[in-house]
C-alpha positions in Angstrom: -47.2 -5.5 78.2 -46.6 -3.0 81.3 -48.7 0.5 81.6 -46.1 3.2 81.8 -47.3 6.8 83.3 -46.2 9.8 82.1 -44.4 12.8 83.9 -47.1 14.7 85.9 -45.1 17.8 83.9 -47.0 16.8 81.0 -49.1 19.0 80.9 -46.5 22.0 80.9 -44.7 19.9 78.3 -47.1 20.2 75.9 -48.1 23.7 76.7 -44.5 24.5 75.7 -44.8 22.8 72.3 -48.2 25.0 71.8 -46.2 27.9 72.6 -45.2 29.2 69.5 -48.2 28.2 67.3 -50.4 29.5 69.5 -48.5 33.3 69.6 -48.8 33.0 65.7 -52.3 31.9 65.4 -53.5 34.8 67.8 -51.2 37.4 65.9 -52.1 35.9 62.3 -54.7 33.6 62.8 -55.3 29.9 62.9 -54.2 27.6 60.6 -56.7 25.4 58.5 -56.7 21.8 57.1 -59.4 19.7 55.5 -60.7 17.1 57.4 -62.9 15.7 54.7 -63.0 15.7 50.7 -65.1 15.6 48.1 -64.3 14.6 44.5 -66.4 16.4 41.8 -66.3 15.1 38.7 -67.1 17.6 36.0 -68.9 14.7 33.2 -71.7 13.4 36.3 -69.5 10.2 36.5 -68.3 9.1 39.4 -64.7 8.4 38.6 -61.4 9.9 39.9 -58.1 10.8 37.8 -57.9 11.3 34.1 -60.5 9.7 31.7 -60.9 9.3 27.9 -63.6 10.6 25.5 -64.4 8.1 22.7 -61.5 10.3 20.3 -59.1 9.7 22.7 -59.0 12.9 23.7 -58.4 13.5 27.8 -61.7 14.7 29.1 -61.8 17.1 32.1 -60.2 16.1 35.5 -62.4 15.7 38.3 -61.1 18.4 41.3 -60.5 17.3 44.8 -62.1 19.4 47.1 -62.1 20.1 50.9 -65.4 19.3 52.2 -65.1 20.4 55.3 -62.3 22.2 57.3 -60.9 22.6 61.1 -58.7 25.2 62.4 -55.0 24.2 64.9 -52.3 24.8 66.3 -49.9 21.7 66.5 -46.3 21.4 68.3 -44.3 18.7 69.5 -41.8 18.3 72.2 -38.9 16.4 71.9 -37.9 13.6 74.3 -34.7 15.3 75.6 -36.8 18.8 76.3 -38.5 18.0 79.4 -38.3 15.2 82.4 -40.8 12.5 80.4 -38.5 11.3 78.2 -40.5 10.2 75.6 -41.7 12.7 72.4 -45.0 14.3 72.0 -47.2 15.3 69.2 -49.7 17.7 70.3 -52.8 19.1 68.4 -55.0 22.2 69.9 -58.3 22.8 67.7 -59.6 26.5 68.1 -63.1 24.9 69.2 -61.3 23.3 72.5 -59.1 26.3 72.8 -61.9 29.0 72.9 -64.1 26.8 74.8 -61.3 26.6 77.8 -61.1 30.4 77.1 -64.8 30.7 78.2 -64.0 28.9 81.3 -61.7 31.7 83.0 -62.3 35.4 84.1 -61.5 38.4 82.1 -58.4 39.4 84.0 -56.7 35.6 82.9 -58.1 36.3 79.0 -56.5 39.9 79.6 -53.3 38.5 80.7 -53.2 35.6 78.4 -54.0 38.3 74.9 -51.0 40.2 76.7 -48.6 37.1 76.9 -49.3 36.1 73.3 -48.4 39.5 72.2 -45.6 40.8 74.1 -44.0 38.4 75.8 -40.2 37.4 75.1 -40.4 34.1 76.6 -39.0 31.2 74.3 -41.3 28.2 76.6 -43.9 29.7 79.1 -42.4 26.4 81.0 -38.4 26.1 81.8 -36.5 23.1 83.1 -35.5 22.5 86.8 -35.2 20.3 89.7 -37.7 20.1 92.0 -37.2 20.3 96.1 -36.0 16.4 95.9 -33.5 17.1 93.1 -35.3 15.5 90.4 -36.1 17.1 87.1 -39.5 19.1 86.9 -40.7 22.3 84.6 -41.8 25.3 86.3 -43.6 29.0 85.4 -41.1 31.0 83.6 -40.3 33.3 86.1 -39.0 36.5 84.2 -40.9 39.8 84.6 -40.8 40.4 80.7 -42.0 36.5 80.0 -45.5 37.8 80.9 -46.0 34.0 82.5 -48.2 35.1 85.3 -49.3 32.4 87.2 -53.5 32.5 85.7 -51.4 32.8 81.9 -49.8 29.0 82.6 -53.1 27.7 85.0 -54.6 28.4 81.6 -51.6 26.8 78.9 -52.0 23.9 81.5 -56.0 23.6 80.7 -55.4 24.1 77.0 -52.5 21.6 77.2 -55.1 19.6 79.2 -57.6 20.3 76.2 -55.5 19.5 73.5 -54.6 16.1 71.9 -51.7 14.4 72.9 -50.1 11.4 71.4 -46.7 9.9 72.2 -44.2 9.4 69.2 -43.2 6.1 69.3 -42.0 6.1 65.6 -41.1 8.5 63.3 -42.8 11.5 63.4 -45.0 11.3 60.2 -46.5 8.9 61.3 -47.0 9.6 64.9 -49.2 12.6 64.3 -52.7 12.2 64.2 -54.4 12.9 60.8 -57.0 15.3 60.6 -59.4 12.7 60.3 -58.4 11.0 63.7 -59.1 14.7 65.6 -62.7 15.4 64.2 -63.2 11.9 65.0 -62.1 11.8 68.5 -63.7 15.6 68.9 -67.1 13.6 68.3 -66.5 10.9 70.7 -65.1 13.1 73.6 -61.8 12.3 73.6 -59.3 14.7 75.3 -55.5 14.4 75.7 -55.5 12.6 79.5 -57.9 9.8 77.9 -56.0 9.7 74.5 -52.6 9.1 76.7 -54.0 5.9 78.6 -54.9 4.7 75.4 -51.7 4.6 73.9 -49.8 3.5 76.5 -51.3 0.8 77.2 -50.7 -0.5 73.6 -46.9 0.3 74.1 
């Protein structure tokens, strides 16, 4: 079994797959999705699906409820749309987001609220070749983009902040369940760390 390292554009990868989500969870706000459930069962029993009542009559369903829930952004990159080859599922909670966000000044939190909102740029990121010829991604250089250079230092930290997971199979189940994020949230588990992880399992 041999380690394999991913591109050092990474990073910008996955910044670009945040891209959109991000725009509409600043314009909209963020998404939610359980993490945990519940099952209340109106009788006091603890049972699940439909049950019986000695007439034969179906008594009441028990409900299935979110017990607690977690707001992201999620994006993934294909294989083909930047230099590493390989597809990523990325997952941005608004906790690691803001808390990156308290890290920077007030001109990059300026310039970053103006990017989200009026920028025209399709990937903050665009494909190149670096000085040796070799593919790389680099700041999207248009004036209208609105990438300045502290508006991708900071989609780099988020990207950086973020949970990363390579797709090895199909996509459904590549992406980490809701479940997986609170749990790696709790152990300190960020993208870089996550990455080593699966790679060496590969």
């Amino acid at each position: 079994m041999t380690e394999r390292v991913l591109h050092p554009s990474w990073p910008r990868a996955a910044a670009n797959a945040l891209w959109k989500p991000l725009r509409h969870a600043h314009l909209y706000g963020w998404p939610t999705a359980p993490t945990d459930w519940i099952v209340r069962d109106p009788t006091g029993n603890p049972r699940t699906g439909l049950h019986s009542t000695a007439s034969g009559v179906p008594g009441p369903v028990p409900r299935v409820e979110p017990l607690e829930e977690l707001e992201r952004v999620r994006g993934v990159i294909e294989a083909n749309d930047w230099p590493g080859g390989v597809t990523l599922a990325i997952r941005l909670t608004r906790e690691a987001h803001d808390a990156e966000l308290r890290k920077v000044g007030t001109q990059t939190r300026y310039e970053y609220s103006r990017a989200l909102r009026k920028s025209n740029a399709v990937v903050p990121f665009i494909s190149t070749t670096n000085r040796h010829g070799s593919p790389a991604l680099r700041r999207n250089p248009e004036i209208n983009a609105l990438i300045t250079p502290l508006v991708a230092a900071l989609l780099e930290k988020l990207a950086q902040a973020a949970f990363v997971e390579v797709v090895t199979g199909t996509l459904e189940e590549a992406l980490l369940t809701e479940r997986d994020i609170r749990r790696a949230e709790r152990d300190g588990m960020r993208a870089n760390e996550a990455i080593a992880i699966i790679l060496r399992a590969l």
